[in-house]
N, C-alpha and C positions, 0 to 999 in steps of 0.2 A: 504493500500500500504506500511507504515512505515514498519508492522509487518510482508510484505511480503520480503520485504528486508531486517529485522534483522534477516529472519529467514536465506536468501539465506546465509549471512555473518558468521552465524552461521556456516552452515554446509561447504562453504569455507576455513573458518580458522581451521574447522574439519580436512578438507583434506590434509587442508598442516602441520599442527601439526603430518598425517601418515608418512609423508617423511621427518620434520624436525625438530629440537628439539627450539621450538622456544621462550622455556624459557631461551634459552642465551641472547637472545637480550636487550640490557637495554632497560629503560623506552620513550627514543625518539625513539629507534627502532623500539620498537613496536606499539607506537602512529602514527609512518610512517607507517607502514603497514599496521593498521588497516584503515588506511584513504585511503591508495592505494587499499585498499580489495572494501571498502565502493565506488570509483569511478570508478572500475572496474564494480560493481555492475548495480550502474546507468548508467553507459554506454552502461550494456548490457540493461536496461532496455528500456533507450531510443531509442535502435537499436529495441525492439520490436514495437514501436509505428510506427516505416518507415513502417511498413509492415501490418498494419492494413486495409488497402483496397482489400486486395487481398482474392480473396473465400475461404472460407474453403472448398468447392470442386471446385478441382483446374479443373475438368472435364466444367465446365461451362463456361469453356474460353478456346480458342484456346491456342497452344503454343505460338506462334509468338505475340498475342496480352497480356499475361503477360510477357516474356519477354522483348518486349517494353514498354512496363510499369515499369517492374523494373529500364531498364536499364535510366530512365528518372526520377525515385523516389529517385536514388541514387547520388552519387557525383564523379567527374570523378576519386578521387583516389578510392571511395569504387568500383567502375565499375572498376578500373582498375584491386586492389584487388583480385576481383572474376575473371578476365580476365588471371590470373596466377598462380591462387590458385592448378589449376592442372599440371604449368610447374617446380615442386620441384621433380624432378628426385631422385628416389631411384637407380634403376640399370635398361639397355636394355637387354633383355634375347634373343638372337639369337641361331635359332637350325639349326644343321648344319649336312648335306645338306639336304635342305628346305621339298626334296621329301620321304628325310627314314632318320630322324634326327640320329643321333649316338653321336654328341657332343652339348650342352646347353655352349654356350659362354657369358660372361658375360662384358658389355662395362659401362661405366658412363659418358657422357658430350666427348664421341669418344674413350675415354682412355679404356684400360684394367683395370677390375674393381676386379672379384673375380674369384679364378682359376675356369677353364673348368672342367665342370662334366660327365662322359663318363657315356650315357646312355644304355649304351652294360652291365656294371655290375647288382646286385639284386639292389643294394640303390641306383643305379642313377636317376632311374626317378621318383621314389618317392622323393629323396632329393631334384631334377628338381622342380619337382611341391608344395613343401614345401615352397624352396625360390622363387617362383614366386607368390603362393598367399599372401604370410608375404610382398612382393613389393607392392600388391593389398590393403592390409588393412592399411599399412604403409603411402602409396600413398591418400587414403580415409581419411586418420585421417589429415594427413598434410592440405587437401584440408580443411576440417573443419577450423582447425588453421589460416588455409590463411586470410579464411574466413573472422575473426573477427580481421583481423590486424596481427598477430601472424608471422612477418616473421623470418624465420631461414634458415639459407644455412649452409653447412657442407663441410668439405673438406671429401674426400674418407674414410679417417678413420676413421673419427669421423659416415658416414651415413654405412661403415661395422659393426661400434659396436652399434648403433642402428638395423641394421637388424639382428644379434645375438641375441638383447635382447629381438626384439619382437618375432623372430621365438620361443623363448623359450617358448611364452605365449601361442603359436598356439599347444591348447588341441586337442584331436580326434574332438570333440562336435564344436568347435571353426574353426576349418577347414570344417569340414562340412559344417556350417556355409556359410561359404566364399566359397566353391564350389558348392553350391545351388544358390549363384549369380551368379555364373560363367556362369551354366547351365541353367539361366532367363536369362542373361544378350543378348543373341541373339532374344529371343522372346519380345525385349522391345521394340519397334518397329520408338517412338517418345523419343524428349527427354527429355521431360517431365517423358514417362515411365522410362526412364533409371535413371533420378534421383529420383526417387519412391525407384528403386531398392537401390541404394547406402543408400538414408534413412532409408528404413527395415534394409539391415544389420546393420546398424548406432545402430538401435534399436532393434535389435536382442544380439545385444552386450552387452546390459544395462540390458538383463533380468537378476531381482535378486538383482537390483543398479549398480553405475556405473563403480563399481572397474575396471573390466577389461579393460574398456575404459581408465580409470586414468590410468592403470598401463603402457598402449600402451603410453599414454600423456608424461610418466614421462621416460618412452626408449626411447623417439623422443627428449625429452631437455634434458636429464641427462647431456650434454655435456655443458652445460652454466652454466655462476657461478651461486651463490647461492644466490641472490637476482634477477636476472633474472630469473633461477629457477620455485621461490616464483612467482612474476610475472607472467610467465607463466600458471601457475598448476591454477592460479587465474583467469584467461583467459580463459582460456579452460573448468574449469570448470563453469564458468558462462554461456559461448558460447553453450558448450554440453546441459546442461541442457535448456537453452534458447532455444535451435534447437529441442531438444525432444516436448516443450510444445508447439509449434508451427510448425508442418509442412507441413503449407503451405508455407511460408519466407523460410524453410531450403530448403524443395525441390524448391522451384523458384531459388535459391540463387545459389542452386546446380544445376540446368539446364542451366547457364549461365554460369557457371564454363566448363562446358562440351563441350559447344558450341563454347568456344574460343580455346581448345584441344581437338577436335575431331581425336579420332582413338588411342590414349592412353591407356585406359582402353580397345579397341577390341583386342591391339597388346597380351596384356597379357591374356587375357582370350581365343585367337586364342592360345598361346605356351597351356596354361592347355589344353586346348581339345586336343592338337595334340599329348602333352605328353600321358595321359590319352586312345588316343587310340595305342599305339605306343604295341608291344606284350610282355606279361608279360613274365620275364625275372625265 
């Protein structure tokens, strides 16, 4: 177990030496943070043991009887946690009017959020369906983060230059990706299936390592200072790979998640289909 944890520490402090130079720091500095790295660690570690009861095929139990199980294995903030994990609002995409859309409006928490995209031009509705699944994956990864404690709220400005940064990450291969959930996402029937689905993408994303996750990680905090930062990227990397080597905990955790924001994820994955059959321009 020691050399399972020197190794995770190892490759933690790997990650955060990509994004920061952390031979500035003098010697209590970095004695702080090796020790925040090290409790990070164990924390994620001990977050695996809550979940050791539950099957590795999640199929030999009802829904209803592991999620009351979880919601009874946990503590009323970690239930609470996951009870919000999916109300961190990226943006509301409304298309307008409902029956032959021609405008994609964009709203935040009721407000006007990022200008109106007129889906009459060639790049409208490709740009349309661009920023709605970069909302989808966005929306996915926060939910992770929630997950493990990880809260962050942004004002408008700070969640537009996070949606800039991840759209930039969204490859051809990477949006596919994310539009093969889209097009599962109706046929998942329970929600149990539906958090199956969110976990594949999760770990669709990882293939090859977990860079492109981290780099999603590190466009979701770039806005917090630089020990928070650190903190974070420390977080989430412990979390991600914790949820990769176990999921049956991610997807239970993730089913619970869903069930207190039901119709969230249908609203956006209704705009892509609607987009998508709308006639090519």
């Amino acid at each position: 177990m020691a050399e399972q944890l020197g190794e995770m520490k190892k490759e933690v402090l790997a990650e955060l030496e990509r994004v920061a130079d952390l031979k500035q720091l003098d010697e209590k500095e970095t004695e702080f943070l090796h020790q925040m790295v090290e409790n990070i660690i164990k924390d994620g570690s001990d977050e695996i043991k809550k979940f050791s009861w539950l099957p590795e095929d999640m199929k030999s139990a009802s829904d209803e009887a592991i999620l009351t199980s979880l919601e009874q294995q946990l503590s009323r903030e970690e239930n609470l946690l996951l009870n919000h994990a999916l109300h961190l609002e990226t943006f509301t995409m409304t298309l307008e009017p409902a029956n032959s859309p021609k405008t994609a409006r964009f709203t935040r928490g009721g407000r006007k959020f990022l200008q109106d995209i007129n889906l009459s031009t060639s790049d409208g509705t490709p740009t349309a369906i661009k920023k709605q699944l970069t909302s989808i994956l966005v929306e996915i990864i926060l939910l992770v983060m929630s997950s493990v404690g990880l809260k962050i709220s942004y004002t408008d400005e700070q969640m537009n230059a996070v949606i800039d940064k991840v759209s930039q990450l969204l490859t051809d291969n990477i949006q596919q990706k994310i539009e093969e959930f889209v097009k599962d996402w109706p046929k998942a029937t329970t929600v149990m299936a539906k958090a199956q689905l969110v976990f594949n993408l999760l770990k669709s994303l990882a293939t090859g390592g977990t860079g492109l996750v981290m780099k999603i990680g590190y466009a979701i905090i770039s806005q917090l200072s630089w020990w928070e930062r650190m903190k974070m990227i420390a977080k989430f990397k412990v979390a991600y790979d914790n949820a990769m080597k176990n999921p049956s905990a991610t997807i239970a955790k993730i089913a619970k998640s869903l069930t207190s924001a039901p119709g969230i994820i249908e609203k956006k994955v209704f705009n892509v289909s609607a987009l998508k059959n709308l006639p090519q321009k």
